[in-house]
C-alpha positions as CSV (number, residue, x, y, z in Angstrom):
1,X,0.0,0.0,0.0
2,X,1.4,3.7,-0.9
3,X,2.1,5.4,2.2
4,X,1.4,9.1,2.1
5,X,2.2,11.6,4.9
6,X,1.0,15.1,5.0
7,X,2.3,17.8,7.2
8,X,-0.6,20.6,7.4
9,X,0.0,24.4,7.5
10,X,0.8,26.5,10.3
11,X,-1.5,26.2,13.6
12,X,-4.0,24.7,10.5
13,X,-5.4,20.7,9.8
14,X,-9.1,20.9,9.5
15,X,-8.6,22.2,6.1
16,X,-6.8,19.7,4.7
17,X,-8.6,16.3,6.5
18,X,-11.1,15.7,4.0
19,X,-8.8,15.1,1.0
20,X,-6.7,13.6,3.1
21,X,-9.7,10.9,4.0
22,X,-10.1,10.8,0.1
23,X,-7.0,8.9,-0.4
24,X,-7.7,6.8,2.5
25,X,-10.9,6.0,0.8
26,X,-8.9,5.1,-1.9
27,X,-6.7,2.4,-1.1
28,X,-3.8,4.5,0.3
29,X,-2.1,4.3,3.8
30,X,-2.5,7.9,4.2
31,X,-1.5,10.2,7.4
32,X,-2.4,13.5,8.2
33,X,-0.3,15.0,10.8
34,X,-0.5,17.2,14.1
35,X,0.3,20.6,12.4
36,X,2.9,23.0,13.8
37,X,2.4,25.4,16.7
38,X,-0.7,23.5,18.5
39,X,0.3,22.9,22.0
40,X,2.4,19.8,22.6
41,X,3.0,20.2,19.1
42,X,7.3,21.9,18.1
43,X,6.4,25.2,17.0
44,X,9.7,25.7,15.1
45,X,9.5,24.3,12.5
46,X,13.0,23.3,11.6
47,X,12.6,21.2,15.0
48,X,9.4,19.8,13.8
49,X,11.0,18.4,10.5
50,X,14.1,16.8,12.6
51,X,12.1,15.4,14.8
52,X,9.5,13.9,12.4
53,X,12.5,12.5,10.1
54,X,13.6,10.4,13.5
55,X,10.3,9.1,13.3
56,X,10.5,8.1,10.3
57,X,13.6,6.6,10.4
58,X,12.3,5.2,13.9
59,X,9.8,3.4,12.2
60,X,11.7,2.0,8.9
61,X,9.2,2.0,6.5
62,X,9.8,3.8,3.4
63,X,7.3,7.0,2.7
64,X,6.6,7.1,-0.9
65,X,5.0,10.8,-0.9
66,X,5.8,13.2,1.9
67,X,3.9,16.1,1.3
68,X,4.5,19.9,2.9
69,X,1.6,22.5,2.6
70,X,1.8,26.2,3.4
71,X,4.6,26.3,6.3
72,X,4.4,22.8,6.7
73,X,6.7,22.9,3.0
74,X,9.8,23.8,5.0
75,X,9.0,21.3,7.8
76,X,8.7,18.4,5.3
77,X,12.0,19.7,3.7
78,X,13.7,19.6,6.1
79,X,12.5,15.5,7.3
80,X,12.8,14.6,3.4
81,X,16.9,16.1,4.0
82,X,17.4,14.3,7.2
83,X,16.4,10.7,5.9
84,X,16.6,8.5,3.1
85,X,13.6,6.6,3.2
86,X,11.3,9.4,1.7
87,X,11.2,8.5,-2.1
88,X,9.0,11.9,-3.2
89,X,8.7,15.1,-1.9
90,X,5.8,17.3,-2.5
91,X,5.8,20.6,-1.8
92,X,2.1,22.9,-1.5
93,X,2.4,26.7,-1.8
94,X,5.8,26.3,0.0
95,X,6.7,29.2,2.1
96,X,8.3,31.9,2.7
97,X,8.9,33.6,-0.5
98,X,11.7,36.1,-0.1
99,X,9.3,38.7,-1.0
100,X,7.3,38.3,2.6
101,X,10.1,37.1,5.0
102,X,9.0,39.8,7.6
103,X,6.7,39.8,10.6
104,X,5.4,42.4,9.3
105,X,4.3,41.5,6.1
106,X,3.5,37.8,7.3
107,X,0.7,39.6,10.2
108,X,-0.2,41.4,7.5
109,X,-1.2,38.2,4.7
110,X,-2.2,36.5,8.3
111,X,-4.8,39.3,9.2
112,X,-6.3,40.2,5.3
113,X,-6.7,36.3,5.0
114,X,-6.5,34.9,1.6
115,X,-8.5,37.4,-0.8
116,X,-9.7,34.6,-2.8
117,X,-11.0,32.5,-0.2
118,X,-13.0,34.4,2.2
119,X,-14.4,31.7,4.4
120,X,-10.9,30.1,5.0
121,X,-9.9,33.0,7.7
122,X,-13.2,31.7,9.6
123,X,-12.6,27.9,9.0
124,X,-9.2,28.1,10.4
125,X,-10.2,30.2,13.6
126,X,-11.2,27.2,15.7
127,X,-7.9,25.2,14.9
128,X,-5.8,28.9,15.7
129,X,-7.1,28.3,18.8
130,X,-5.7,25.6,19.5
131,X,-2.1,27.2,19.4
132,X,-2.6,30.7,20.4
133,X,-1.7,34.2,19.0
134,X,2.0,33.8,20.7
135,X,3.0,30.1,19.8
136,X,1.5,31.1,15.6
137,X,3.6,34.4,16.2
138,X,6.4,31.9,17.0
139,X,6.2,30.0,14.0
140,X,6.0,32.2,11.9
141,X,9.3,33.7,13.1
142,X,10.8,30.1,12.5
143,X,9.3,30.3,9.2
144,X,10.9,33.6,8.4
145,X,14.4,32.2,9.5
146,X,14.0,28.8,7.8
147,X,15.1,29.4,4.5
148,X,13.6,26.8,1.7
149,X,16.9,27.3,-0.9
150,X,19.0,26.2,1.8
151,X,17.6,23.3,2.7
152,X,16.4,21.7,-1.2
153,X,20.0,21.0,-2.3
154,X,20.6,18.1,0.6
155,X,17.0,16.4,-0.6
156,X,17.8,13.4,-2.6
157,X,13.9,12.7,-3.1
158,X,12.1,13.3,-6.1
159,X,10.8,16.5,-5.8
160,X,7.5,18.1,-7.0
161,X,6.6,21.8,-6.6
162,X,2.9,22.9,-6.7
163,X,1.9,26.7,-7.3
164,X,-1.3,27.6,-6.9
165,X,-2.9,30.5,-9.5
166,X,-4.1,32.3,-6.3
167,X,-1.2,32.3,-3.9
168,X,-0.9,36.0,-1.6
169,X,2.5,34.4,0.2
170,X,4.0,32.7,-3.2
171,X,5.2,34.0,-6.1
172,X,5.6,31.9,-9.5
173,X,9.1,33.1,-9.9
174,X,9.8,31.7,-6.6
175,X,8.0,28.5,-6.9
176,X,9.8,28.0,-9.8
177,X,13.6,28.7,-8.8
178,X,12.8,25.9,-5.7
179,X,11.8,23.7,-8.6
180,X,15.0,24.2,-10.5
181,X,17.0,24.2,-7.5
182,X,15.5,20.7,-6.6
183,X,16.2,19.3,-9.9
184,X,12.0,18.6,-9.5
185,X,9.0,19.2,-11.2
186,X,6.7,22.5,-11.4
187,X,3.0,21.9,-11.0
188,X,0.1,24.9,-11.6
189,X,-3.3,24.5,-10.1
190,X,-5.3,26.8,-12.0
191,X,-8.4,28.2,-9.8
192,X,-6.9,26.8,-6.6
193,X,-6.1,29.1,-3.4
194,X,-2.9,29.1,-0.9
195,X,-5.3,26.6,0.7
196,X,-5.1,23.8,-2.0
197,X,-6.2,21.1,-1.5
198,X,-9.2,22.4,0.2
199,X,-12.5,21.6,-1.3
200,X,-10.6,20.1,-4.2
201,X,-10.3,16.4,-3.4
202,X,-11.1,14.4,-6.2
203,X,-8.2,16.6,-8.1
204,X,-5.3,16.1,-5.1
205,X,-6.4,12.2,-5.6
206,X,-5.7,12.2,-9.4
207,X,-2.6,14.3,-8.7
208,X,-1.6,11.8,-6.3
209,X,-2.2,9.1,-8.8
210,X,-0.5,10.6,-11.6
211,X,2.3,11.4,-9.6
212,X,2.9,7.7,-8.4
213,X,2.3,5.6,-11.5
C-alpha cells in the first residue's frame, strides 16, 4: 500500500482532513499529521522536521510521498533532507517567498486572509485556537528564518513543486527557482487558493495518482 504523509500548514489541519480521507478512501495508507504550533506540538518548524524525520527513520518503513503545505513545506524539507527513506517530496504553496520574510508582512497576509477564499480565515479560527496568537507568532518567526533554498539542495527525493494560481505568500518566480533548485517538477493548479487542496479532493487524488504511477 502507498504510504502518504502530509504535514498541514501552520497552527491549521481541518482544512486539509477531507482530502486527506479521500486517499484513504482510496486504497492508500495515508496520514495527516499534528500541524505545527498546537500545544504539545514543536512550533519551530525546523525542529518539527528533525524530529518527524527520527520518526521516520524510527519506524523504517519507506514514505513514498511526503507532502508539505503552506509552512508545513519547509518542515517536510527539512525531514525529506534528514532521511533517506522518503522516495517523493511534495511541496504545497511552499513558504516563505523572499518577497514576505517579515513579521510584518507575514501579520499582515495572516490578518487580510486569503483574498480569494474568504471563508478560509473563519474555517481556520477554531484550529488557531488551539495554538494561540504567541505560539502562531512563533512559528512564523521560524518560518521567516528557515530558508527553503537552503535546505532543497541536501534532498535526494524526487521533488514536485505545486503553485497555486491564487497564492498571496508565493510568487511563480519563486516557486519556480525551488523547482529548478531541486532538480523537481513545477505543478500549476489553476483556480486553486494558498489553501489547495481544500475543497478540491477528487483533483489532489488524481494528482496523487499521476504522480505515483
Amino acid at each position: 500500500m502507498t504510504r502518504v504523509i502530509a504535514v498541514p500548514g501552520l497552527a491549521v489541519r481541518t482544512y486539509v482532513a477531507p482530502p486527506v480521507q479521500h486517499l484513504r478512501n482510496h486504497g492508500y495508507d495515508a496520514t495527516l499529521l499534528q500541524p505545527p504550533a498546537w500545544r504539545g506540538v514543536d512550533q519551530d518548524l525546523e525542529l518539527y522536521g528533525r524530529h518527524l524525520a527520527a520518526d521516520i527513520d524510527n519506524d523504517g518503513a519507506p514514505v513514498d510521498v511526503l507532502i508539505g503545505l503552506s509552512a508545513g513545506s519547509q518542515a517536510a524539507t527539512v525531514a525529506a533532507s534528514l532521511t533517506s527513506l522518503v522516495s517523493r517530496l511534495v511541496l504545497v504553496s511552499p513558504t516563505v517567498d523572499p518577497a514576505y520574510r517579515s513579521m510584518i508582512k507575514q501579520s499582515y497576509v495572516f490578518a487580510r486572509g486569503d483574498p480569494h477564499d474568504k471563508s478560509a480565515f473563519y474555517h481556520h479560527v477554531p484550529d488557531w485556537s488551539r495554538a494561540g496568537i504567541p505560539r502562531i507568532f512563533r512559528g512564523f518567526a521560524s518560518a521567516i528564518a528557515l530558508h527553503l533554498e537552503d535546505i532543497l539542495p541536501r534532498v535526494t527525493a524526487e521533488t514536485t513543486i505545486i503553485h497555486t494560481e491564487y497564492d498571496p505568500l508565493t510568487t511563480h518566480a519563486y516557486a519556480a527557482q525551488l523547482a529548478e533548485m531541486a532538480g523537481g517538477k513545477l505543478v500549476l493548479m489553476p483556480g486553486a487558493s494558498h489553501s489547495w487542496p481544500q475543497q478540491d479532493s477528487a483533483r489532489f487524488l488524481r494528482f496523487i495518482n499521476e504522480l505515483i504511477s
